[in-house]
C-alpha positions, 0 to 999 in steps of 0.5 A: 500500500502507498504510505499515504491515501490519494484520493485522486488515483483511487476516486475515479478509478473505483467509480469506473470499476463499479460501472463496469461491473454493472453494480448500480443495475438490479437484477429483476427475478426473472417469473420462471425462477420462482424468485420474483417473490423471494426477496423485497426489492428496495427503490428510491427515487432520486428527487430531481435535481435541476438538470443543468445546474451544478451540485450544491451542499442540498445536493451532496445530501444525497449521500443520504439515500446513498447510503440507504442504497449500499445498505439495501443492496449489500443486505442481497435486496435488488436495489434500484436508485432511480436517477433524472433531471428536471427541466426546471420550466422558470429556473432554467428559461430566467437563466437563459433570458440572463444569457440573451440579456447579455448579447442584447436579446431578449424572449421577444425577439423570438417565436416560441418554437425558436426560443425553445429550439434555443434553450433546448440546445443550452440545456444539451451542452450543460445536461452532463454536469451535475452527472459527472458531479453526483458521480464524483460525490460516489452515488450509485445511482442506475445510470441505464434508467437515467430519465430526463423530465422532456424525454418525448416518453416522459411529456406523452405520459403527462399529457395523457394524465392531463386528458384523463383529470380532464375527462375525469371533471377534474380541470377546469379553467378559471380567472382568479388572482395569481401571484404574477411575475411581470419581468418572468411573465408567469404566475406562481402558486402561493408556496413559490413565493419568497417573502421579504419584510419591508419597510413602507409606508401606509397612507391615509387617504380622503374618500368622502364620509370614510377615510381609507388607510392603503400601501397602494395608492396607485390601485386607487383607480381600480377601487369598486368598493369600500368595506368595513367589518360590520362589528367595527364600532367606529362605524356604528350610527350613535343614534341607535344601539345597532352596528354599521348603521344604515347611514353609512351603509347609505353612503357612497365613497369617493375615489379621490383624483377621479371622484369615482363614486363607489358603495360602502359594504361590510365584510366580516374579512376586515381587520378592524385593528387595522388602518381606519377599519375602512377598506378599499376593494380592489379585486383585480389587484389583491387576493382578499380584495378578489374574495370580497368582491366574489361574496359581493358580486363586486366588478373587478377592474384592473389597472396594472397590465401584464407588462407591469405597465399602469392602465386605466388610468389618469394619461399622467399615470398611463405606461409608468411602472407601479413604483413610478406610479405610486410617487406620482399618484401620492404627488397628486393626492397632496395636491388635491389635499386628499392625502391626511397623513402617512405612517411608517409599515413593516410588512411582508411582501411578496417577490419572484423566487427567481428574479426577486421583484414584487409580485403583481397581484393580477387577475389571469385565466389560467388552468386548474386541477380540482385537488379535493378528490384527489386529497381525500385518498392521500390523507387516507394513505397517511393516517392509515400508515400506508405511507409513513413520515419519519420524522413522526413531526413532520405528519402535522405538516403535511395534513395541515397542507393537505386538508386546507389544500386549494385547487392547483394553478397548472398553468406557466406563462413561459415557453420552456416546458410542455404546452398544455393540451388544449386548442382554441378556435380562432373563428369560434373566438376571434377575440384572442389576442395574439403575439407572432412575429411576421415574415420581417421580423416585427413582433405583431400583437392584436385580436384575431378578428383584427390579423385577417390579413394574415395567413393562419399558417404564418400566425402559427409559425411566428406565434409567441403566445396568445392571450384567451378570454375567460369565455372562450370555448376549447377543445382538447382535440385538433378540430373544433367541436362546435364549427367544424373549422381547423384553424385551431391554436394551441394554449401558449402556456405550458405545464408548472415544473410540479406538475410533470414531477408530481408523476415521476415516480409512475411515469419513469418506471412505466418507461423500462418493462417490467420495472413498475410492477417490481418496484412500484409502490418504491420504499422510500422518498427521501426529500427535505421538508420544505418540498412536503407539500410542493413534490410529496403530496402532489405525487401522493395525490397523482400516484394514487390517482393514476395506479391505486397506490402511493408512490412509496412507502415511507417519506424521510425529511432530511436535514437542511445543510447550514453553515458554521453558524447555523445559517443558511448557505445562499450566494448573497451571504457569501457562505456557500461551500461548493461541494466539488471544491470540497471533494477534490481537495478533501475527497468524497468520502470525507465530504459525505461522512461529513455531511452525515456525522453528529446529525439528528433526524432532520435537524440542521447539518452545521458545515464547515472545511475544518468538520471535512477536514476532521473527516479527511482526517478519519480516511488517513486514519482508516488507511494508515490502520488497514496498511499497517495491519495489510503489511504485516509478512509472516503467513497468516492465511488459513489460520482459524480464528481462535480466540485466546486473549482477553483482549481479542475477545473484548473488541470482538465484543465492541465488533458485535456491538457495533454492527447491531448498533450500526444496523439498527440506525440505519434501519430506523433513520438515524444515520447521523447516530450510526455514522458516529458509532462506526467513527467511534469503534474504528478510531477510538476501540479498535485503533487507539486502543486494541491495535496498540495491545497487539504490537507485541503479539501479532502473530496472534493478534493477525486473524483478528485484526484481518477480521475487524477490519474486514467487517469495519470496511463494510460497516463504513462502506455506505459512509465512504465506499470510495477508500473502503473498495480501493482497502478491499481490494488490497486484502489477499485474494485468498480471502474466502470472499472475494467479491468487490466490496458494493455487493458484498454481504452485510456483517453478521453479528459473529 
């Protein structure tokens, strides 16, 4: 052995071997074998990873499953860990908007078949790189079943889902109020968005009999309605002892620069501790505001485009952006002395995950799934322990979510995803508004009533997006239902990212015959909790839907990876650690014990290089001990194992004890628990303390020491499997078992 481990000639070279041997790659009982029933396999599916992005420390946190994986498959269970990668619809088309940006170009410039054509090809040249990078990281993933989420297979699968939910009564399209991202151009649902506390201001604003208290004066224009809580004693007539006396209610308000008369309502919604108590509803442009105005058959009027641009409004307003319109408008009020007075707020507000601007509150046709019926069954499944939680705490969580669940907004207003398959006839609505560019190359946008000059075919072939009135009718086949006519445009928007990976457990499995029978429902899910709702229910609720059963059988929430200070990793703090760096200077496998070492079940993972370093440490330790045992000359081979000293006996003891408790954590989920149990036997018992004993006595002491550290390797192989197989394949070639290390056998308690 070389006095000193390299992980750089062992790391790649192992990985190369393991591959070759076709490790990764289970074996399926063939049904003339009569073994199809002997043995439970165990799967994970591996949670999709951005397949164009690099790893990140969450990402190395997969070693988790790795784990799980070299445990299960050295037990003899066929093990299947299922790779993909995420198109990652939003994510990946803003990065490559970034791009066009920096080459003066932007979406607009192109027809959407061209811009998909585009990013298609930059996901392509990158597709390989987190790849590459889970392989450095060790992870025996069955790389023959790789799936990427736009695999023509994969996409024809999720449409077919679509049809059925819609054949089923279960989609329907609406206009409701969405989170929506005017630099994007798309709508998020309420759990992709970040909040930010901000410090604002709330402004008293003069409309008539009431006074109204708004952090959005520049909406005003779009005011319908005032309301109060009609237990709001402010507002109670003195004359009489009833609350929200007819006189108010008899009132109109007046919206101030425009003296719009608008009615004074009384909703139970309103705050009453709140500003004034007096409320102004703005349907169009706040999702309380939208609710209010259901319940009271309130008109919704908008006044912000989807261009983030103001519309219907004073010509001193037309065209600016909100925060231009806001200085303004408050510039007006004074003028017209209608602002009273302005009070400083701190209030969350919502902003893009992606490009981090304020959300626009916007009313927007998009396509839902009715999620009800499809909770009902999932909640079923996990208060009967069909599928369990581990931790037990994270239950509440996911029921909380799933019995106040609301129907889910499928539908993206970006070109990088599949398109929903749904078409509209122009002749039947020729009120749609379509964007294309023309055989010039100008961007056109105007009603199809109003394009009649162009040819259907060159609207399609220029076409960008459409915009499609609430009422219009639509198909789910190429020709129209109603007119018979052909000139059918399908919907521009595409399928939200969760949508397609709601199903990837069934539709990657169904991809390879014989795969899905075998290994569907799969073991395990192991996952973070932040995604307990956004990937684990909605695979639970779509699994159940399509097969009958849920997609697996216990869901692990793994810990959050922090920094030293318990903080977390992001690139504007500047405490990110790059998993690769940290691999190539230290190794994998220090890395990966790292990450795992002094854990509790989905607590915090506190990283720091000095923790890696300590684990790098552990690995010189491990092969220091191995060449030292390995190096010894005198013939020991065939010897019996006899046990005559008390010293033997006693870490054989320690031996047994460890490999029942090593067993037992991972089996129940505490890896953190059984990492520190291997660290602690090998260093401390077997190293500090027996090896030092059998200096003097070695020729004894030999059989033991091969066996220790025989079965150590095993223990410590799902933990570090890269230094564990290169020190397995240094012992004799005599030793009984000379299979490599990843599919060898689990110690046994001796």
């Amino acid at each position: 052995m070389d006095k000193l481990y390299d992980h750089k000639k062992v790391e790649q070279k192992i990985y190369e071997s393991w591959e070759k041997g076709g490790y990764f790659t289970p074996k399926i009982p063939s049904a003339s074998s009569g073994k199809v029933n002997a043995m439970k396999p165990f799967s994970i599916i591996l949670p999709l990873p951005n397949a164009n992005d690099p790893m990140h420390m969450g990402h190395a946190l997969f070693t988790i499953q790795d784990i799980m994986v070299r445990y299960h498959r050295m037990l003899g269970e066929p093990t299947l860990w299922l790779p993909g990668g995420d198109h990652a619809g939003i994510e990946t088309q803003f990065v490559f908007e970034k791009k066009l940006a920096k080459e003066g170009k932007s979406r607009f410039d192109f027809d959407r078949e061209t811009l998909y054509k585009m990013i298609s090809d930059f996901v392509e040249e990158n597709k390989d790189v987190n790849k590459e990078q889970m392989k450095q990281l060790g992870f025996s993933l069955d790389w023959s079943r790789y799936h990427f989420s736009l695999e023509p297979e994969i996409v024809e699968k999720v449409l077919e889902t679509f049809r059925k939910l819609f054949k089923d009564g279960l989609i329907y399209r609406a206009q409701r109020i969405v989170n929506f991202c005017t630099f994007c151009g798309t709508a998020f649902s309420d759990l992709e968005v970040d909040h930010v506390e901000k410090e604002e201001s709330l402004y008293f604003l003069d409309y008539g009999p009431v006074q109204i208290a708004t952090t959005r004066p520049e909406t005003i224009f779009a005011d319908v309605a005032v309301a109060v809580n009609p237990h709001d004693k402010r507002y109670e007539d003195p004359s009489t002892s009833l609350r929200t006396s007819m006189k108010i209610k008899e009132m109109r308000a007046v919206v101030p620069l425009i003296d719009k008369e608008i009615p004074i309502i009384t909703d139970e919604e309103i705050e009453v501790g709140f500003g004034t108590g007096a409320l102004k509803v703005t349907p169009a442009h706040d999702q309380l505001d939208f609710e209010i105005g259901e319940r009271h058959n309130l008109p919704v009027v908008s006044c912000i485009d989807l261009s983030g641009k103001m519309i219907n409004v004073p010509k001193e307003l037309e065209g600016l952006y909100p925060k231009q319109a806001k200085a303004k408008t408050i510039e007006m009020l004074k003028e017209a002395g209608k602002l009273i007075k302005v009070e400083p707020l701190k209030h969350a507000v919502g902003v893009c995950y992606r490009c981090k601007n304020v959300l626009e509150p916007l009313p927007v046709p998009q396509w839902y799934v009715k999620t009800k019926p499809l909770a009902t069954a999932a909640i079923e499944a996990g208060e009967k322990g069909t599928t369990k939680i581990f931790p037990e705490r994270f239950e509440k969580l996911y029921f909380d979510w799933m019995k106040n669940i609301r129907d889910w907004n499928i539908s993206r207003q970006i070109v990088w995803g599949p398109r929903i398959p749904v078409w509209y006839c122009l002749d039947c609505n020729p009120e749609i508004l379509i964007n294309f560019i023309d055989k010039e190359k100008r961007v056109v946008t105007g009603k199809y009533q109003n394009l009649k000059n162009y040819r259907f075919e060159d609207l399609i072939a220029g076409l960008q997006s459409i915009r499609v009135p609430i009422e219009a009718t639509y198909t789910i086949n190429n020709k129209c239902e109603k007119c018979g006519g052909n000139n059918l445009i399908q919907e521009t928007d595409t399928f939200d990212t969760w949508f397609l990976s709601s199903q990837w457990p069934v539709n990657t499995l169904k991809s390879k015959d014989g795969d899905f029978p075998y290994f569907y429902p799969t073991s395990v899910l192991d996952t973070m909790w932040d995604i307990l709702f956004f990937w684990v229910g909605r695979m639970m609720m779509m699994g159940i839907y399509l097969t009958g059963k849920v997609p697996f059988e216990m869901v692990h929430i793994h810990p959050r990876v922090v920094d030293k200070f318990g903080k977390k990793m992001s690139k504007s703090k500047g405490n990110v650690m790059n998993p690769i760096e940290m691999t190539e200077k230290y190794g994998a496998d220090a890395l990966r014990m790292a990450l795992v070492y002094g854990t509790a079940p989905a607590s915090d993972i506190a990283m720091s290089e000095d923790k890696i370093r300590a684990m790098r440490n552990f690995a010189n330790k491990i092969w220091n001990a191995s060449r030292f045992i390995l190096s010894y000359e005198k013939e020991v081979k065939g010897k019996r194992l006899e046990v005559k000293n008390e010293d033997d006996q006693q870490i054989l003891d320690e031996l047994n004890k460890t490999i029942k408790g090593v067993t037992q954590n991972i089996e129940n989920y505490h890896f953190g628990q059984a990492g520190e149990m291997i660290y602690d036997f090998f260093w401390h018992k077997f190293c500090d303390i027996y090896i030092e004993k059998t200096k003097e006595r070695r020729e004894e002491a030999q059989p033991t020491l091969l066996l220790v550290l025989s079965e150590s390797l095993k223990l410590l192989h799902p933990f570090m499997p890269f230094i564990t197989e290169e020190i397995w394949s240094l012992i004799s070639n005599d030793k009984t078992d000379s299979k490599p290390l990843i599919i060898n056998h689990w110690p046994m308690i001796n």
